[in-house]
C-alpha positions, -999 to +999 in steps of 0.1 A: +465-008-537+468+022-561+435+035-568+441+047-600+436+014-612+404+012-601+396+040-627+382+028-662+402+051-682+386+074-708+393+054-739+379+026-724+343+039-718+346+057-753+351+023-769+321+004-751+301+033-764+312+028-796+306-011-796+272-005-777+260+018-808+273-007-832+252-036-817+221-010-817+228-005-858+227-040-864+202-045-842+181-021-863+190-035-901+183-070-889+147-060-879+141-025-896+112-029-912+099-052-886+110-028-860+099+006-878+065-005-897+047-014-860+062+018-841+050+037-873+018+028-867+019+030-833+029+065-833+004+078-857-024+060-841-014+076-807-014+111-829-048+106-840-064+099-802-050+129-787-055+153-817-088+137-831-118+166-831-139+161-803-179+154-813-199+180-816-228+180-792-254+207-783-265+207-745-295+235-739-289+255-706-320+278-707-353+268-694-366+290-718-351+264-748-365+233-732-394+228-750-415+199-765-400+187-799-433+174-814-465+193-819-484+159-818-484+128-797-455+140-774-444+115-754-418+130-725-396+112-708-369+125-687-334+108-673-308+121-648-275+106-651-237+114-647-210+101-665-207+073-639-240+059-647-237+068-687-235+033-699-267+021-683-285+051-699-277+032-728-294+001-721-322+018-706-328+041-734-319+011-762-348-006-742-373+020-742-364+027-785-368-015-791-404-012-774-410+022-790-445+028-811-440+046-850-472+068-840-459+079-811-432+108-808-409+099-780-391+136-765-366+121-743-347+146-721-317+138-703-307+159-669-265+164-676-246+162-646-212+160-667-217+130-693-185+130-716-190+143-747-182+110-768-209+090-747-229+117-751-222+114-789-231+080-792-261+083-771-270+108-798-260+085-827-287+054-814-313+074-825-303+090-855-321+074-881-352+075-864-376+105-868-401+099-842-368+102-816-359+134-797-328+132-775-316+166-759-292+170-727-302+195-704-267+208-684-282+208-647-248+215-633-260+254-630-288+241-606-270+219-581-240+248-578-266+273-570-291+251-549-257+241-525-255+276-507-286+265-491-285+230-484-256+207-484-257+180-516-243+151-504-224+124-526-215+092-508-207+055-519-247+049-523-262+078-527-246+104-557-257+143-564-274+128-597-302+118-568-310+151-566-318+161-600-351+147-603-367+171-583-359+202-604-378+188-636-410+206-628-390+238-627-369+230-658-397+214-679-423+239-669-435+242-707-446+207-705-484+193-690-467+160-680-433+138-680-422+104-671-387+104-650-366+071-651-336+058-633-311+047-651-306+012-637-342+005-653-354-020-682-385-006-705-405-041-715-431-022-732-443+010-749-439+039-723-464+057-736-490+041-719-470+048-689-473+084-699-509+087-707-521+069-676-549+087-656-536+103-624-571+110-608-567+143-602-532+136-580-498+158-587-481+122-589-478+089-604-458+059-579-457+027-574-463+015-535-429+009-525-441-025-505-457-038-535-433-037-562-406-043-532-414-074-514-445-084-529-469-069-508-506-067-512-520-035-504-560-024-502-568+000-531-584+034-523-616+026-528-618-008-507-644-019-481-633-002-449-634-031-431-615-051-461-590-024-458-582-027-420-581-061-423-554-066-456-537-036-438-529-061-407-518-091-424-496-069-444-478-058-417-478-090-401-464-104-435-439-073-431-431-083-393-422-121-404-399-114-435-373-105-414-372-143-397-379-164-434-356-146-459-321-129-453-326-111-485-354-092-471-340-085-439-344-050-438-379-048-444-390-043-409-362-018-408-380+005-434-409+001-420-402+018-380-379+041-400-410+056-420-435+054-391-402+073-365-385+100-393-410+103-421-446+104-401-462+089-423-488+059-429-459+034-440-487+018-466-485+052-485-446+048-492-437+051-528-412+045-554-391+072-567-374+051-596-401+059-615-427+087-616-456+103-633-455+141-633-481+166-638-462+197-641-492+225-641-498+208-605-463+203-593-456+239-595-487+258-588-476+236-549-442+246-554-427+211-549-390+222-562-390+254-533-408+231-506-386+206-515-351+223-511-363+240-479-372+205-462-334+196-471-319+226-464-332+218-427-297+197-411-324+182-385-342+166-412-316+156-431-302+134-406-339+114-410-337+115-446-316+082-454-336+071-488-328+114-498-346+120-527-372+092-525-380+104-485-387+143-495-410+132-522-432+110-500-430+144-471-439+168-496-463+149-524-483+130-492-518+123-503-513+137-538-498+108-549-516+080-571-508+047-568-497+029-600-494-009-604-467-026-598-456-036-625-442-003-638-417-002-616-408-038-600-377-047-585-355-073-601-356-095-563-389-088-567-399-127-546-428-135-570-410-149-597-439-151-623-452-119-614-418-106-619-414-120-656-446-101-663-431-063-652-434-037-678-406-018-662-375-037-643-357-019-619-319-029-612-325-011-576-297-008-552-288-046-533-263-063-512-247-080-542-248-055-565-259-047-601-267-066-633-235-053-645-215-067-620-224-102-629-236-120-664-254-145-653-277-122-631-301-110-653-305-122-686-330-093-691-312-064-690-280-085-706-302-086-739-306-049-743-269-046-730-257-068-758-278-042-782-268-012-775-237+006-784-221+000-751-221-031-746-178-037-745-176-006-725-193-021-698-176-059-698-144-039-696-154-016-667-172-046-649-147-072-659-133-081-622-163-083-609-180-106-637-154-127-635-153-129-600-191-138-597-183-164-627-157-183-605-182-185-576-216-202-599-185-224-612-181-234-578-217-243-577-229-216-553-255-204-577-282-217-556-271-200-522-257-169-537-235-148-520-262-119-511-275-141-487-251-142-464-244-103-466-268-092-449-255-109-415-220-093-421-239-057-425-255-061-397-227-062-378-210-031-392-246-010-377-262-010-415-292-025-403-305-033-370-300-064-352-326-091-349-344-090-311 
């Protein structure tokens, strides 16, 4: 066979080019202006995204600048929040505006661990046209760099830095008397200023029992009958002892309760909440709660005890300065008293096997409302939207009634998360 003829010679090539540009030209005067009109407009719109001026947004960085923004009735409130938790800021802070008093001055203060400057933007923009609103981002960044030559911050799948920032606020916010901190993952159901002005008795800090707003625990009061005390003190651990055996959703109650008495040393009735507190800041400091604090973690011994991080150091160091506050200011949404639970002035979307409210629609109608009225409301369908639509396939199967968190619990158990039943 000659190979030469396997060659395509040069004119041949040269006139498939030609024929393939001709087909291209007609190609483009059929469709032109149906062709150039969309990629016109395509091209510009592209232009304007990655060239648009960025928001202008002022973050303070000196302690010296974080002051209270109203002379009178200056209600402080304080959030710490990356950009991974931005969009529930929204509907945290959209509820606490809706159930905001006009003769109160609400100073809210947000702890910037790297918010993007758009959501910061539009965080800004919600309260705008309201006077009695103060919203300023405080860039902590500076704080957790420096603080991490002498203890190791640790980010993991449950537990991010963001945990952390809480306990710098007295240092930060030293020119205030007192502050409220919230989580993010909370609802606000009513004015937080009686939050803010509630009487401490003389205590550094403002909790809620962690058993109480929990599981539904009843715990004696401070000044009970002694004997009244001993004796609610035993059923509640007997109540304690049993959930483990009656509910798989409270299965590791009994867990937390040995873990406290073992690692924390502690009365376990005298465990509190750290998803929302009360903060005397003249107090705070003159016990130097932020050194004592990082010098507990910067111990790798107790570290290793310290599972619940943040919320664990605050019950070591504030122990017996700590006033309890009703439940109700910070219940959790599987709180197992239903009607008690429609009555909380303060819902928190706490940590659970099944996840969040955002993960699933139908899971809390609550928080779904304020969702719905705040400015992020698509940003998180479309950042949530396999897993919304996931849980909507399942209650379409009709497994609303024995939802999926029940059974994960068991599978847990068996990875080592939680210890097995005796």
């Amino acid at each position: 066979m000659d190979i030469k003829e396997n060659i395509p010679s040069p004119r041949s090539q040269t006139g498939k080019l030609l024929t393939l540009t001709g087909k291209i030209r007609s190609l483009l005067r059929l469709g032109s202006m149906k062709f150039f009109l969309p990629a016109t407009a395509v091209f510009f719109l592209v232009l304007f995204l990655c060239f648009r001026p960025e928001p202008q947004v002022t973050v303070v960085r000196s302690i010296e600048d974080a002051k209270p923004a109203f002379d009178r009735n200056n209600i402080s409130v304080v959030f710490g929040c990356d950009d991974n938790f931005a969009l529930c800021l929204g509907v945290a802070l959209q509820s606490l505006i809706d159930n905001s008093d006009k003769n109160n001055n609400y100073d809210v203060w947000i702890l910037d661990g790297g918010i993007s400057v758009g959501r910061k933007a539009r965080i800004l923009e919600m309260v705008k046209e309201r006077k009695n609103f103060s919203v300023r981002f405080f860039d902590i960044n500076p704080f957790i760099k420096l603080d991490r030559k002498n203890f190791p911050l640790v980010s993991s799948k449950t537990i991010s830095i963001a945990t952390y920032y809480r306990i710098f606020i007295p240092e930060i916010f030293s020119a205030y008397k007192r502050m409220v901190y919230l989580d993010c993952d909370i609802i606000v159901n009513t004015d937080i200023s009686k939050l803010h002005n509630i009487d401490l008795q003389g205590k550094s800090l403002g909790a809620c029992s962690f058993w109480e707003a929990s599981f539904g625990v009843d715990l004696p009061r401070e000044n009970s009958n002694p004997e009244e005390k001993a004796a609610l003190l035993v059923r509640a651990r007997r109540f304690i002892e049993a959930i483990d055996s009656r509910d798989k959703l409270y299965v590791w109650a009994k867990y937390y309760l040995h873990r406290i008495e073992r690692d924390i040393k502690k009365r376990w009735q005298d465990h509190v909440l750290a998803g929302m507190l009360v903060l005397d800041m003249e107090k705070l400091n003159r016990e130097e709660f932020v050194g004592r604090c990082l010098r507990l973690l910067s111990d790798p011994k107790n570290r290793k005890k310290l599972q619940s991080e943040d919320q664990d150091v605050l019950n070591i160091i504030c122990d017996g300065r700590v006033h309890i506050i009703d439940r109700k200011w910070n219940m959790l949404w599987y709180y197992p008293k239903v009607r008690e639970r429609a009555k909380a002035l303060i819902l928190h979307y706490g940590r659970c096997v099944w996840g969040r409210p955002w993960h699933d629609t139908g899971s809390s109608e609550l928080w779904w409302k304020y969702a719905a009225r705040s400015p992020f409301y698509y940003d998180i369908i479309t950042e949530n939207l396999g897993s919304i639509l996931s849980r909507g396939i399942i209650r379409m199967r009709g497994a609303t009634k024995n939802y999926p968190c029940f059974e994960q619990p068991n599978s847990l158990r068996q990875k080592g998360r939680f210890p097995a039943r005796k």
